[in-house]
C-alpha positions as CSV (number, residue, x, y, z in Angstrom):
1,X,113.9,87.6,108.6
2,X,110.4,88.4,108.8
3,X,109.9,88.4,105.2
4,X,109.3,85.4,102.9
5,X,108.2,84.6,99.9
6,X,107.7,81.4,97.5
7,X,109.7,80.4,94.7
8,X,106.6,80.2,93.2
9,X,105.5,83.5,93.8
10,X,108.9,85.2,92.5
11,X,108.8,83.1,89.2
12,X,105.3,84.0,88.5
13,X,106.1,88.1,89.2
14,X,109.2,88.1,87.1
15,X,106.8,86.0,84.4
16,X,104.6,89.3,84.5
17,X,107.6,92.3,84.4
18,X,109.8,94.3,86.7
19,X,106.9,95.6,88.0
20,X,105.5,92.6,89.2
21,X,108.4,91.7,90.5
22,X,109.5,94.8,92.3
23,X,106.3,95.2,93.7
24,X,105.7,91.5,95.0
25,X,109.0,92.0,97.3
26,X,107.7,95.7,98.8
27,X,104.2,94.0,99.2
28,X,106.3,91.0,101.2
29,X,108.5,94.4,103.5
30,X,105.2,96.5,104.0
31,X,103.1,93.5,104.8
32,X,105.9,92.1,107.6
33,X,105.7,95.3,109.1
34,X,102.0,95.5,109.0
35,X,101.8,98.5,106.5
36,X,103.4,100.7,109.0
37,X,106.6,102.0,108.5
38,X,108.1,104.2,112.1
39,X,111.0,103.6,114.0
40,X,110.4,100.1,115.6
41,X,109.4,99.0,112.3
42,X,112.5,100.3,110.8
43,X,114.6,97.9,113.3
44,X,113.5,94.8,112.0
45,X,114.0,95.4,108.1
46,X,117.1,95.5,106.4
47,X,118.9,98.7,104.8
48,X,117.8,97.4,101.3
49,X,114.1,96.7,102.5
50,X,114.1,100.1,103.9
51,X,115.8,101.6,100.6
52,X,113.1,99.6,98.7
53,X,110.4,101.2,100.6
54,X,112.1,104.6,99.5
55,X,111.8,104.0,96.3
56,X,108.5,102.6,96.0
57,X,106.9,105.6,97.6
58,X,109.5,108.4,95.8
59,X,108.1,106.8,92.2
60,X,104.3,106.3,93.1
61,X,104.4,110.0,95.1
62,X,106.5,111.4,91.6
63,X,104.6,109.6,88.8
64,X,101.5,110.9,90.1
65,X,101.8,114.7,91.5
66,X,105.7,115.1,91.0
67,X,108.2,116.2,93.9
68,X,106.2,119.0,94.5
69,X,103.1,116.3,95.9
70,X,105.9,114.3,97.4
71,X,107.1,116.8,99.5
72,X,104.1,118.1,100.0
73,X,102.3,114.7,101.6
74,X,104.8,114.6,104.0
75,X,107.6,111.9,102.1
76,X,110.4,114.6,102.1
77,X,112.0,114.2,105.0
78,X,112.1,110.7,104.5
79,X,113.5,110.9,101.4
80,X,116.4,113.9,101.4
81,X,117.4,113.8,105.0
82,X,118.3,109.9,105.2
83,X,121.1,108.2,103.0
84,X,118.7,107.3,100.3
85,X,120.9,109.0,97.4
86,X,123.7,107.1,98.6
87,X,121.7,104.1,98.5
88,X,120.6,104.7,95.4
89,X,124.2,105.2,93.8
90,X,125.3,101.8,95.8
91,X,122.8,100.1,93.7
92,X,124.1,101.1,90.2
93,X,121.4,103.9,90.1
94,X,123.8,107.0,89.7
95,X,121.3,109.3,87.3
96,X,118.6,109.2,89.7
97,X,120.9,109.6,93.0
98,X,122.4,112.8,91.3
99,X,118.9,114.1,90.7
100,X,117.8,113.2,93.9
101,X,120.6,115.1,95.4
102,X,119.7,118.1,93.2
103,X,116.2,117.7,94.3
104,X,117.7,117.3,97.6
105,X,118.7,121.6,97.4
106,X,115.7,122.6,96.5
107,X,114.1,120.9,99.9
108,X,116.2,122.6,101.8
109,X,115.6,125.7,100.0
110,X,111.8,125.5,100.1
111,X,110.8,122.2,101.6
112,X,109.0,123.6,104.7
113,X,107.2,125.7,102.7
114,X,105.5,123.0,100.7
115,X,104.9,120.9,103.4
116,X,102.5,123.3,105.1
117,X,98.7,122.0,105.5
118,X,96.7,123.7,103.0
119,X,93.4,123.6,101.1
120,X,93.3,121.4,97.6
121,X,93.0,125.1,95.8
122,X,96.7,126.2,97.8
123,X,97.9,122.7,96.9
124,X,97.4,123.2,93.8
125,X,98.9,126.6,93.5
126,X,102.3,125.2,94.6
127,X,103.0,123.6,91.6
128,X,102.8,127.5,89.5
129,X,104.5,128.8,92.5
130,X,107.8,126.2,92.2
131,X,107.7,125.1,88.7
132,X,111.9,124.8,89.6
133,X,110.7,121.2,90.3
134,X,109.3,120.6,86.8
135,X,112.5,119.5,85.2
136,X,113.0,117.2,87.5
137,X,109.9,115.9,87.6
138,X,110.2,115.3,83.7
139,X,113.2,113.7,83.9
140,X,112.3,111.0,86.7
141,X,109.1,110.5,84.5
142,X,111.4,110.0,81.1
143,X,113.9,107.2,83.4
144,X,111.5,105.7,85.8
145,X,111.2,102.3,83.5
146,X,114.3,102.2,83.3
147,X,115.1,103.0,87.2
148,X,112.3,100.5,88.2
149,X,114.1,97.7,86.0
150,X,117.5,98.8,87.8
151,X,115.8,97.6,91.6
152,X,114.1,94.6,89.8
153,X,117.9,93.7,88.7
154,X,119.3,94.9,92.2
155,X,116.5,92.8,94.2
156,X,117.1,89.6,92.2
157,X,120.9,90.1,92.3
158,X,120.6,90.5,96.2
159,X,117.1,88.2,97.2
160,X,118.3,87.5,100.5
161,X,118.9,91.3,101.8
162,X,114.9,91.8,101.0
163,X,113.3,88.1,101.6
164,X,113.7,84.3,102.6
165,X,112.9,82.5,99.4
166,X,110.7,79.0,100.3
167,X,110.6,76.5,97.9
C-alpha cells in the first residue's frame, strides 16, 4: 500500500476532530496518487480509499453549491453511476445512501442538462430552474456532521483498508 501515515500523525488529527481526522487519511489517498484521480490511479487504491475520495468531494461540492454545483462541475458521473450508495450503506451510512439514490433519479432525469458548459450567469440560473434539488441539498447540510463522524468512525474501525500505520 502506497499510503502511510504515522501514529503520530493519526493521534494528533483525532486530538483535533473527525475532521481532522477524516481529512488527514484523504490528504494521505490523494497525495499517493499525486492529486490525480483517473483510471490507473484508481488501480492502486483500495475500494474504501476510492469510497473515501467520493465522499470527500460529494460533501465539499454539496456544502458549498449543493448537488446542483456538483453535478454541474463535472462530479456526477462519478458519484451516481459507480456503487457509491452501496458503499455508503456498507459503511453504516443508510440516510445518506437512500438520499443519494434519490438524488441518484433526478441525475438521470436532468443530469446532462446541468452539466452543460455555461457562463457564471446560466450557472447560476440552474439552481431557480431545478430547485427539486433543494431538499436534498438541505438535508445533506442538516446530517453532514453527523455523516462526516460516521467515516471518521468507519476509517478508524478499518485503518488498514485506507493506510499503513508507522509507528
Amino acid at each position: 500500500m502506497k499510503v502511510v501515515i504515522s501514529e503520530k500523525e493519526i493521534i494528533a488529527a483525532a486530538n483535533d476532530g473527525m475532521d481532522a481526522f477524516v481529512k488527514l487519511f484523504y490528504d494521505a489517498v490523494m497525495h499517493s496518487i499525486n492529486g490525480k484521480l483517473d483510471i490507473d490511479s484508481m488501480k492502486e487504491l483500495t475500494t474504501d480509499q476510492i469510497t473515501l475520495i467520493a465522499y470527500i468531494w460529494l460533501r465539499d461540492e454539496v456544502m458549498d453549491g449543493g448537488f446542483v454545483q456538483l453535478i454541474h462541475n463535472g462530479y456526477g458521473s462519478f458519484i451516481f453511476k459507480n456503487p457509491f450508495a452501496k458503499m455508503m450503506k456498507e459503511w453504516g451510512l443508510k440516510d445518506l445512501s437512500k438520499l443519494i439514490y434519490a438524488v441518484r433519479k433526478l441525475y438521470i432525469e436532468n443530469g446532462e442538462e446541468l452539466e452543460k458548459e455555461c457562463s457564471a450567469e446560466t450557472f447560476m440560473s440552474l439552481f431557480e430552474r431545478f430547485p427539486v434539488y433543494d431538499d436534498f441539498d438541505d438535508s445533506f447540510v442538516a446530517n453532514e456532521e453527523d455523516w462526516t463522524n460516521d467515516v471518521a468512525h468507519y476509517i478508524d474501525k478499518n485503518i488498514d483498508n485506507f493506510a499503513k500505520v508507522e509507528k
